[in-house]
C-alpha positions, 0 to 999 in steps of 0.5 A: 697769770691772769686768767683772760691770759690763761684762756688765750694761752689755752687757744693759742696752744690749739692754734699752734699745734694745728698751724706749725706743720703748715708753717714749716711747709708754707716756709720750706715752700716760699723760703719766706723766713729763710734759715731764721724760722727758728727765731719765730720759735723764740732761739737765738744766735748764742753769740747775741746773748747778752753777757749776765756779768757785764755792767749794762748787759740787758738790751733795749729791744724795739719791735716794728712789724714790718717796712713802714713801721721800720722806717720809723724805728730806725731814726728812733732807735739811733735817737734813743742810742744817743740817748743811752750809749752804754746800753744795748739795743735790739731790734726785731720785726716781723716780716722778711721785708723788715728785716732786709730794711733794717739789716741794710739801714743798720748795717752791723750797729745794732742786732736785728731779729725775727720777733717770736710767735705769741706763744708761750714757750716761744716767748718765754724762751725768747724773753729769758734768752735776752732778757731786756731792760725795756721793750718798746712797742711801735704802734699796736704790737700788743702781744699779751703773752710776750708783754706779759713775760717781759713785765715779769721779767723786771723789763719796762713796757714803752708803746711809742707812736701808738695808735688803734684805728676805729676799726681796729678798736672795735674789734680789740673792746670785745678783748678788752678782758685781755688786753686790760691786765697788759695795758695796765702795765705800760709806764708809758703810751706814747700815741698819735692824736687824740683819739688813740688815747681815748681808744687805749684808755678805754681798753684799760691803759692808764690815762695818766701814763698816755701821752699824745705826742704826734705821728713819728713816721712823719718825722724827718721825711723833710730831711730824707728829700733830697735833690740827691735822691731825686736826680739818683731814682731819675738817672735809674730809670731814665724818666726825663725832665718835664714829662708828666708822671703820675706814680701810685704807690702802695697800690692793692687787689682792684686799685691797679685796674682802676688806675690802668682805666684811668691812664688808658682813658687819659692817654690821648689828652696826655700822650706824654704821661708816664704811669709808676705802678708800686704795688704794696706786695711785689709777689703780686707783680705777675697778676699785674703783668697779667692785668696789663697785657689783657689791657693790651698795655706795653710796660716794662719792669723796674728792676730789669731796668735798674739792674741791667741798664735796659733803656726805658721805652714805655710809659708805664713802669711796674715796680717788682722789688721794694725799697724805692716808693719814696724816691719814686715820689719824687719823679710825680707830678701828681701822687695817688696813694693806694690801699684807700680806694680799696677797704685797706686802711691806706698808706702813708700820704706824706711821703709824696707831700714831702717832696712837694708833690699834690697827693690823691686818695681814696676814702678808705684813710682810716689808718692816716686820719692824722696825715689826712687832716694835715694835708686836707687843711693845708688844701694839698691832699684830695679824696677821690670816691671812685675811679671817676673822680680820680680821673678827674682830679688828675685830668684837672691838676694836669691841665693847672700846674700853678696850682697843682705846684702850689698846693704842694707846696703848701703840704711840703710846709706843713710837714715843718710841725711835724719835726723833732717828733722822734727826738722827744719820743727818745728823751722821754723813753730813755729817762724811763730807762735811766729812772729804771736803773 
């Protein structure tokens, strides 16, 4: 074991004894990981392991962290099934929201589970359990002491639609003594753009095994838009045709007050304006709730009108359960995309630009520099500084549909070149499986 590996260990050891009983209480409290806690802790249904006698027993196990990462593991996952038929594939992910995406998109095809703690006996007990030919890490899951386990097992190391923030970067160079001995076991990084690859370099991947391939997220999105889908999320919350919609998806702590500002101050020019509100974490809908009636806002919430048929009769619609932003996008006249006007990174900013739809967002893009370049050269995404502008930009594309139309347009065909992206990802990954073999 190398000894930055043993130092983390030596830490992760205190940490984990000090933070389980809070773990178990946080859990009993919130029921957040239900009856599968124990999967945190590395143990599995018996009826999942693989059978050591049977040709092709070891599984392809594929980790996404949460929705958004999900979302693009799932066309990966049946492209790479495609790929190798014969061979088992896994899927595990961090978050019960996750889970609950990937159980419903997957059905019964393919096994999901709750990805183990990063400690060692949970990793171990993990690893030895399913035994995996090959791991595929989506985007910066990198857990050294479960990569490093899967390594020594004989499995293969795959990163596939990596990428490591500037921010995120310079925090990681100061593990660098870490993360190197795990890196420089990866056959293959597969990233985003550019500058993931110089980051993951730098942090001691090989350079000849990282490959700049392009943003799989984006891949598909075109294909998911459909009139179908549109004229199905329209129906359920009865948001008629013609009326002008300004949906805010993702939004987070501080961005809902501002947009609530900006719809009140647009309200009188635009008395028909109907706002979507899609908070990122819908256990925040009741600070919401609470920040709309101190506005003196009347709202109504989504699920109670898709769940029980109750009549839309207020312009502004609070979302409290997930699955549903990128239908949602398709009612916009104009998007706004959140977690950007706050420090957070952003959000995924082609969602909304597949379905046509001019996008705004704030400064704070740094988790979608690749998005926003493509979107801003194509003239159909805008940053916004504040609360100001943002006002602005949508009294000003409200009042000019043809060139609000236009330039959404424009974002929906550049999103064309980022098609077949997951399809590569998956031919590349499988013959490293079959070359393994």
């Amino acid at each position: 074991m190398p000894i930055g590996l043993f130092l983390y260990n030596f830490w992760v050891g205190i940490i984990f004894l000090i933070g389980f009983p809070f773990l178990i209480l946080y859990n009993l409290a919130q029921g957040k990981y239900s009856n599968h806690l124990v999967e945190r802790l590395g143990r599995y249904p018996l009826h999942l392991r693989p059978v050591d006698s049977l040709p092709n027993a070891r599984p392809v196990w594929i980790h996404a962290v949460s929705v958004g990462e999900i979302k693009a593991a799932i066309p990966l996952t049946r492209s790479i099934k495609e790929q190798l038929p014969d061979i088992p594939i896994l899927v595990s992910t961090t978050t019960p929201g996750g889970r609950e995406l990937a159980e419903t998109l997957l059905g019964k095809e393919i096994p999901v589970i709750y990805f183990p703690l990063d400690f060692y006996p949970c990793v171990k007990r993990a690893v030895n359990f399913f035994h995996p030919r090959a791991f595929v890490a989506l985007e910066t899951e990198l857990w050294p002491n479960f990569l490093f386990q899967i390594h020594k097992s004989g499995g293969q190391l795959i990163l596939a639609n990596g990428r490591i923030s500037n921010r995120s970067f310079k925090r990681y160079k100061n593990f660098r003594w870490l993360f190197r001995p795990v890196l420089e076991k990866f056959k293959v990084l597969l990233v985003r753009d550019p500058d993931d690859a110089k980051h993951l370099i730098a942090l001691g991947a090989v350079a000849e095994r990282v490959r700049v391939l392009g943003n799989i997220k984006y891949d598909g999105l075109l294909d998911q838009a459909k009139e179908t889908l549109r004229l199905h999320i329209r129906q359920r919350i009865h948001v008629p045709e013609g009326k002008p919609v300004l949906v805010a998806g993702s939004t987070r702590g501080g961005e809902e007050a501002a947009l609530i500002d900006v719809y009140q101050r647009l309200k009188p020019a635009f008395p028909d304006l109907i706002l979507i509100l899609v908070p990122r974490h819908i256990n925040r809908c009741a600070e919401i709730e609470d920040l709309l009636q101190k506005r003196g806002v009347s709202y109504q919430l989504f699920g109670r009108i898709v769940l029980t048929g109750e009549q839309k009769k207020e312009s502004v619609i609070l979302v409290d359960q997930i699955g549903d932003l990128f239908a949602l996008y398709s009612l916009a006249t104009i998007a706004f995309c959140g977690a950007s006007l706050v420090p957070k990174g952003g959000q995924n900013i082609l969602e909304p630009a597949a379905w046509g739809k001019l996008v705004l967002y704030g400064p704070y893009l740094e988790d979608f520099k690749d998005a926003r370049r493509l979107l801003e050269e194509a003239g159909a995404g805008i940053m916004v500084r504040d609360q100001k502008e943002l006002e602005i930009q949508i009294a000003y594309f409200l009042e000019h549909p043809d060139e609000r139309e236009r330039r959404g347009e424009t974002g929906r065909e550049v999103l064309k070149s980022q098609t077949g992206l997951t399809k590569k990802a998956a031919k590349i990954i499988a013959e490293i499986i079959r070359n393994q073999d």
